[in-house]
Wavefront OBJ file of the C-alpha trace (Angstrom):
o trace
v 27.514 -31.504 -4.161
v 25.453 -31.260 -7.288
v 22.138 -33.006 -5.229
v 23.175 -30.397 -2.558
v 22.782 -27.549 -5.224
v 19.614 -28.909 -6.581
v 18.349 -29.780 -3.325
v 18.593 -25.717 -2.273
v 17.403 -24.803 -5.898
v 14.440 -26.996 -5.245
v 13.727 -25.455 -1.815
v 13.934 -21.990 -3.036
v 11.439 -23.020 -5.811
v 8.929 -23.823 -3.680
v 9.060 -20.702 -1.349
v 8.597 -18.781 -4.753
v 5.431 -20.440 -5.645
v 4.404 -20.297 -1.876
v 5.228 -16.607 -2.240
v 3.117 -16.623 -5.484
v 0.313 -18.410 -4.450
v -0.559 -15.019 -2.369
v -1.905 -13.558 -4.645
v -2.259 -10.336 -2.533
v 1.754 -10.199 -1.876
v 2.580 -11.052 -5.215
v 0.792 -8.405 -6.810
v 2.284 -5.551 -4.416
v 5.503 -6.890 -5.337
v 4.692 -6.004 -8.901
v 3.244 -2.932 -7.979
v 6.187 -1.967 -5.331
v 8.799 -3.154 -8.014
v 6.796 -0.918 -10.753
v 7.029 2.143 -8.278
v 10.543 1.286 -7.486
v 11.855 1.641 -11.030
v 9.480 4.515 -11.946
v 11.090 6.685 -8.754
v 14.798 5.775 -10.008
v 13.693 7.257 -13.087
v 13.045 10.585 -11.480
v 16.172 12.495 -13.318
v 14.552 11.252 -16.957
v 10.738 12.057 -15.863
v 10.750 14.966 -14.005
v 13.775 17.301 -14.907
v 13.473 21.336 -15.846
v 16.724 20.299 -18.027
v 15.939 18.475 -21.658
v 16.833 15.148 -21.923
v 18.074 15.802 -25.301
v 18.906 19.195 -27.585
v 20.160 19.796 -31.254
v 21.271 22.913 -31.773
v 22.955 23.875 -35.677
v 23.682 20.253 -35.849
v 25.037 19.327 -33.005
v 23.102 17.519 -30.055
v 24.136 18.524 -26.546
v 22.658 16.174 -23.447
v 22.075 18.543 -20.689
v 21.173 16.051 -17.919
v 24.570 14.298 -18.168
v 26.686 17.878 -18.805
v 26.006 21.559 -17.476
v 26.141 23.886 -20.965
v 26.466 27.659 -20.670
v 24.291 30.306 -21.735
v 26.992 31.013 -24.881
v 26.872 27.476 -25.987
v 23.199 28.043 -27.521
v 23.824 31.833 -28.722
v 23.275 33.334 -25.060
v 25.424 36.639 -23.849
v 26.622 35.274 -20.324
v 29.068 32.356 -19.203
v 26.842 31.373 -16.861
v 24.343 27.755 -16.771
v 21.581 27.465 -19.207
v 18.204 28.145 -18.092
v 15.926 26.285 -20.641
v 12.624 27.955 -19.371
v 14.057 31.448 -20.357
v 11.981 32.039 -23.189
v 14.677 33.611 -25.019
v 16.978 30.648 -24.918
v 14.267 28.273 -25.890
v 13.073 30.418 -29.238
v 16.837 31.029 -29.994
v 17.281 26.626 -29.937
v 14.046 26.178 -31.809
v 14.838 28.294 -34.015
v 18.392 26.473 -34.983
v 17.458 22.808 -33.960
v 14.716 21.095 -31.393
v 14.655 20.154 -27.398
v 13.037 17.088 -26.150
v 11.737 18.168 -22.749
v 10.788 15.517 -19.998
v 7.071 14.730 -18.946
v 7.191 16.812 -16.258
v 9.327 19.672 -17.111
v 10.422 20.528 -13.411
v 12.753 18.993 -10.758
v 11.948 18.780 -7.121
v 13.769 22.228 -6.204
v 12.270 24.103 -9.392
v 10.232 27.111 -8.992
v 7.384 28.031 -11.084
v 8.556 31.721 -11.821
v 5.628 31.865 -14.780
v 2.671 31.184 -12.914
v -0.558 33.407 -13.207
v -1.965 31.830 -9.835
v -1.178 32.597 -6.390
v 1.105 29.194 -4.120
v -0.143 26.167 -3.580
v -1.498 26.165 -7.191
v -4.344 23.831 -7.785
v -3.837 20.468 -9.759
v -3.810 21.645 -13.804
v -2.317 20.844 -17.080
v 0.726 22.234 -15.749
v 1.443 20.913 -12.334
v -0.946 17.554 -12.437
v -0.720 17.365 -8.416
v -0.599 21.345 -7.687
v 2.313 23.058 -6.172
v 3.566 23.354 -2.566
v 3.886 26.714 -1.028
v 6.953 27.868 -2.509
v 5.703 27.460 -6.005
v 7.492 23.535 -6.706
v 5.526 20.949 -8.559
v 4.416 17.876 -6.010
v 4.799 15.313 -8.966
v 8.181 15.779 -9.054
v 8.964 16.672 -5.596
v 7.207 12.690 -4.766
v 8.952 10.985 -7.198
v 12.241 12.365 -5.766
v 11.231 11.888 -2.212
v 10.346 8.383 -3.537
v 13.755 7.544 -4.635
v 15.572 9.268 -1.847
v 13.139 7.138 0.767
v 13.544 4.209 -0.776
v 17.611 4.380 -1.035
v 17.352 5.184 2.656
v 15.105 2.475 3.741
v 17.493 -0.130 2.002
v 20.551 1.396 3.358
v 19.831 1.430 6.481
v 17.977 -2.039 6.410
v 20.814 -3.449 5.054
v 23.862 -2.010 7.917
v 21.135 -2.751 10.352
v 20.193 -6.062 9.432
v 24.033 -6.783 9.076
v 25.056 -5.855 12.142
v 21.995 -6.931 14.162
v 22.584 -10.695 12.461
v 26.580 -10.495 13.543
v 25.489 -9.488 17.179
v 22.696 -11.989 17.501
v 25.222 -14.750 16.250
v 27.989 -14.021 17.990
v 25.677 -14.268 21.130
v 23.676 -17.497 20.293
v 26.639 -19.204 19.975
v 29.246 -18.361 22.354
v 26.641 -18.207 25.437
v 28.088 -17.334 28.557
v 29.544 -13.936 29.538
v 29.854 -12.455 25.476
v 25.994 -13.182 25.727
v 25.850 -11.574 29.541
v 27.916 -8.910 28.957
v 26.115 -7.988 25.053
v 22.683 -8.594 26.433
v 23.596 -5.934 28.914
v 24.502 -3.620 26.639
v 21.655 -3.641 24.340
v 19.241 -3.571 26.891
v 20.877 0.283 28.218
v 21.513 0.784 24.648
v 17.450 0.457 23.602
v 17.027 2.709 26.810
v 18.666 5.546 25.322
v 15.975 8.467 24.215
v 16.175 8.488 20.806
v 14.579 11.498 19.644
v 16.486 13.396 22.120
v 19.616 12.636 20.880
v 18.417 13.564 17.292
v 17.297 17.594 18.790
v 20.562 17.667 20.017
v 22.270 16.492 16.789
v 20.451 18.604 14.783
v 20.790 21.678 17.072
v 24.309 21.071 16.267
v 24.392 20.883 12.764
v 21.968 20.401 10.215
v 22.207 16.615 9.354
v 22.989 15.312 5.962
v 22.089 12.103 4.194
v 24.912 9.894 5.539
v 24.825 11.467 8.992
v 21.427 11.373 9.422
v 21.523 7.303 8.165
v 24.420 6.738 10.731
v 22.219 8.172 13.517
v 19.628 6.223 12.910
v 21.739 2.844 11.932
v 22.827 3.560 15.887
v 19.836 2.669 17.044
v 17.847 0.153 14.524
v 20.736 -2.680 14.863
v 18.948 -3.884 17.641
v 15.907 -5.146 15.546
v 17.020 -8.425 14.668
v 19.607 -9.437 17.797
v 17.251 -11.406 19.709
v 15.767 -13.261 16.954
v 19.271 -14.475 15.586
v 20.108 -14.883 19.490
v 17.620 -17.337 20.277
v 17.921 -19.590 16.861
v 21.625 -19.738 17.116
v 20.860 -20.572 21.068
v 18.631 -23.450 19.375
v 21.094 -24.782 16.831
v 24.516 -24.805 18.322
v 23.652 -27.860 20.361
v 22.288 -30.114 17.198
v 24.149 -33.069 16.571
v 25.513 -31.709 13.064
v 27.181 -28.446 14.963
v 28.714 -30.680 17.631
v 30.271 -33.519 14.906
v 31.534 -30.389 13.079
v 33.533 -29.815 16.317
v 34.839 -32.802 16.921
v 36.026 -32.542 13.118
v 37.956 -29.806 14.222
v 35.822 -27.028 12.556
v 36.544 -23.467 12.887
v 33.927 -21.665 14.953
v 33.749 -19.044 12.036
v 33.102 -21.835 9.530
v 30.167 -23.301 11.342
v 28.774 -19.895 12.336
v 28.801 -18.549 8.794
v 27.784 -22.511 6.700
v 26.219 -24.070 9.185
v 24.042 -22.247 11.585
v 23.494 -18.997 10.347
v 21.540 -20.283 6.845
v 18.826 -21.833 9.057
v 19.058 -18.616 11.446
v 18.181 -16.235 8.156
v 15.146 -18.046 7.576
v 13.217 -15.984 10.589
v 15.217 -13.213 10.021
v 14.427 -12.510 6.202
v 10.528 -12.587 7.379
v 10.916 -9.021 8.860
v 13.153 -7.403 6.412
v 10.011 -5.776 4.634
v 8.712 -4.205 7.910
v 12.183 -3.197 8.880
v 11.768 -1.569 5.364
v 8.209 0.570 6.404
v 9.881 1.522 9.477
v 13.120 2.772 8.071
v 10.664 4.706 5.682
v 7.929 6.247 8.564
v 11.182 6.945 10.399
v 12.554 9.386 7.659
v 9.161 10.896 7.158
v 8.663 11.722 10.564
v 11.972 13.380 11.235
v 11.384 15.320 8.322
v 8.183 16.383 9.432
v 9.299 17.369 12.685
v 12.009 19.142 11.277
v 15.067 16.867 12.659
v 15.667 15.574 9.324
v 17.390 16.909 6.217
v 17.583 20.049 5.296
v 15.703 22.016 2.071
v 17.909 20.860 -0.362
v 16.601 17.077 0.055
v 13.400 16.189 -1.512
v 11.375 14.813 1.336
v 8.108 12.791 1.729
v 7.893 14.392 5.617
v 8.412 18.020 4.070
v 5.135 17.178 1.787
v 3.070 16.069 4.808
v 4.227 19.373 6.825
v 3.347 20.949 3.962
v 0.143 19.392 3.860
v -0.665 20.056 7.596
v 0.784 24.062 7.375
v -1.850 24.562 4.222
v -5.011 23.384 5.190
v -6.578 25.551 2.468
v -4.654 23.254 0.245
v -6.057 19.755 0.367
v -4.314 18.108 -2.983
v -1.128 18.191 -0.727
v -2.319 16.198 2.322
v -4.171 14.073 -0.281
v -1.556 13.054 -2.157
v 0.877 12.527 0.076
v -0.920 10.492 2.113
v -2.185 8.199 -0.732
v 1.695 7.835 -1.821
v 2.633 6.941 1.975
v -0.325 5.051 2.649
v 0.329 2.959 -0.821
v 4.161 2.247 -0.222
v 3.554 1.154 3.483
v 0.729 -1.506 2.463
v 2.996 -2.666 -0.038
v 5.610 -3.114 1.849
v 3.298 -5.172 4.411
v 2.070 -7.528 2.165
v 4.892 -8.436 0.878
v 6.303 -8.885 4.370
v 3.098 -11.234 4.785
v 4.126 -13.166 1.640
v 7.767 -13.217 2.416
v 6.520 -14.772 5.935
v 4.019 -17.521 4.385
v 6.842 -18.455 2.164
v 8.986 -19.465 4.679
v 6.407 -21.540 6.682
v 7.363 -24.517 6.299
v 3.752 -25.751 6.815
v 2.719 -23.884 3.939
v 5.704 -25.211 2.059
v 4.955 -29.158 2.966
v 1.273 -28.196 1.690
l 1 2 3 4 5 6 7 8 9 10 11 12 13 14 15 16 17 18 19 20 21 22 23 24 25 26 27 28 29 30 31 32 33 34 35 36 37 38 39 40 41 42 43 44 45 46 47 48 49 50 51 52 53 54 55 56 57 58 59 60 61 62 63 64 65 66 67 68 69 70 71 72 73 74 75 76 77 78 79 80 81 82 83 84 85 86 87 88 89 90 91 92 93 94 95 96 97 98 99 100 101 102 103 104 105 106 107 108 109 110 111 112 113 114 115 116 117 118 119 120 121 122 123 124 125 126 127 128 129 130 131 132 133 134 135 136 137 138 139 140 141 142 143 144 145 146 147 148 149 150 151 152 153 154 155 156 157 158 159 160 161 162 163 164 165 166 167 168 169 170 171 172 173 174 175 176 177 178 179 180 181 182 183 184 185 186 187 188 189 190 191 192 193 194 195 196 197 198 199 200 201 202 203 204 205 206 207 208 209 210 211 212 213 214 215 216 217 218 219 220 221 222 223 224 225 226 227 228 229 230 231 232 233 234 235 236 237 238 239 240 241 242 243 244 245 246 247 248 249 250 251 252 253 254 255 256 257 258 259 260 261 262 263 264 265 266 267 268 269 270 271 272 273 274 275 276 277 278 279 280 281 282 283 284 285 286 287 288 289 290 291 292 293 294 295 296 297 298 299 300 301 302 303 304 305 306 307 308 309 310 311 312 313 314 315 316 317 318 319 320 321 322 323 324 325 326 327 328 329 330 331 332 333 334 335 336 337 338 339 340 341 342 343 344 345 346
């Protein structure tokens, strides 16, 4: 057991330094993982609230509790603006606030702008403002974070279910693999974005419905892959002694076939990733998507597209979009060298 362990230790230590020795993929990795942490930061670097107030002694953290206007001298029981000038001088005046870099969230409207919407790039808005007067900093690094959460989500249920259907096929043959085979094929059929108008004529979709929705019809990405290898391996002589052993067909799907199955399988995980992300995008672009209250990547390029006159929007969100999907594909490429097992043997 313990030159088992070392054996798969030793395996997994050379598809790192195969990964590695791309030197392309390894450095989007760093650069993906860099944007990846800066995005789930979003609430600490781009925030109209302060990240930290004292006030007569006391300090009050407004991003992890809603204060009232009465809490820092105000008149009404309602939530604390901290751009109302008032409220700010009446807190610096007893204490200090420790604003964020970028002192807006993704739904926060400039109300003390001199300059007519979209606002050009400045000191105060270092990508402009949209049309409604938001900053486009902020509103990316929340679309960011909300993309990426998606992507993973759904590459995740999809990727699990996907790898269950292609196994269950592979191995059992006959008519499970008729009868499933079948079904996917009517299933693929379906017209997608026509089911999505008539969702979202319905009701306007949320997070979770508009994941399930899509998790309906991305399943599919991965059956045939897992269908074939578990078509491969379920006659090798190690599956059939296992058998004869009196092994559980669970036990040998889930130890003995499906490791070697997962080996094709984890090569396309990063472009299932880009096309989880282009797919959110582009529903919220053509306005099947979520609604206002999301911060959206696809809202920015509509945005982009509706205000021509505007080009820091198109600009930057297509050098944030453009960035994240070439990531994403070179690490895919790395991910795919790595488990070549030419390139492993070399």
């Amino acid at each position: 057991m313990r030159q088992n362990n070392q054996s798969g230790a030793g395996v997994s230590i050379s598809k790192w330094r195969v990964f590695c020795c791309n030197r392309r993929a390894k450095i989007s990795l760093i650069v993906f993982l860099a944007i990846l942490a800066i995005s789930m930061m979003a609430n600490i670097l781009a925030n109209d609230k302060p990240l930290l107030v004292k006030y007569r002694g006391e300090f009050y953290f407004p991003l992890l509790k809603t204060y009232t206007d009465l809490d820092f001298g105000g008149d009404f029981p309602t939530p604390a603006d901290y751009a109302d000038p008032y409220l700010r001088q009446n807190i610096e005046n007893n204490g200090w606030l420790f604003m964020p870099p970028i002192p807006f969230s993704f739904n926060t409207i400039d109300m003390e702008m001199d300059k007519p919407t979209p606002a050009a790039p400045s000191r105060r808005h270092w990508l402009g403002t949209d049309d409604e007067g938001r900053d486009i900093l902020a509103r990316i690094l929340y679309g960011l974070r909300l993309s990426m959460v998606f992507a993973f989500l759904l590459t995740f249920f999809s990727s699990l279910i996907g790898i269950a259907a292609g196994a269950i096929q592979g191995y059992f043959g006959g008519k499970p693999d008729i009868l499933m085979q079948r079904f996917i094929e009517i299933w693929d059929s379906l017209p997608q974005l026509f089911i999505l108008i008539i969702v979202s004529s319905i009701f306007q979709p949320s997070f979770w419905t508009l994941l399930t929705i899509l998790l309906f019809f991305s399943w599919t990405a991965l059956t045939g892959m897992v269908r074939a290898e578990f078509m491969r391996a379920r006659n090798f002589e190690f599956v059939k002694a296992a058998r004869v052993l009196g092994v559980g067909n669970l036990r040998i799907i889930y130890r003995h076939i499906l490791p070697n199955a997962l080996v094709s399988a984890v090569t396309f995980i990063p472009f299932i990733l880009s096309d989880a992300v282009v797919a959110l995008t582009a529903l919220d672009f053509l306005g099947l998507g979520l609604s206002h209250e999301y911060p959206s990547l696809g809202d920015l390029v509509r945005q982009g597209k509706d205000n021509l006159q505007a080009p820091w929007i198109g600009i930057s969100i297509f050098l944030v979009l453009s960035l994240l999907l070439t990531l994403l594909i070179f690490i895919g490429e790395g991910v795919r060298d790595a488990f070549d097992t030419r390139k492993n043997h070399r």
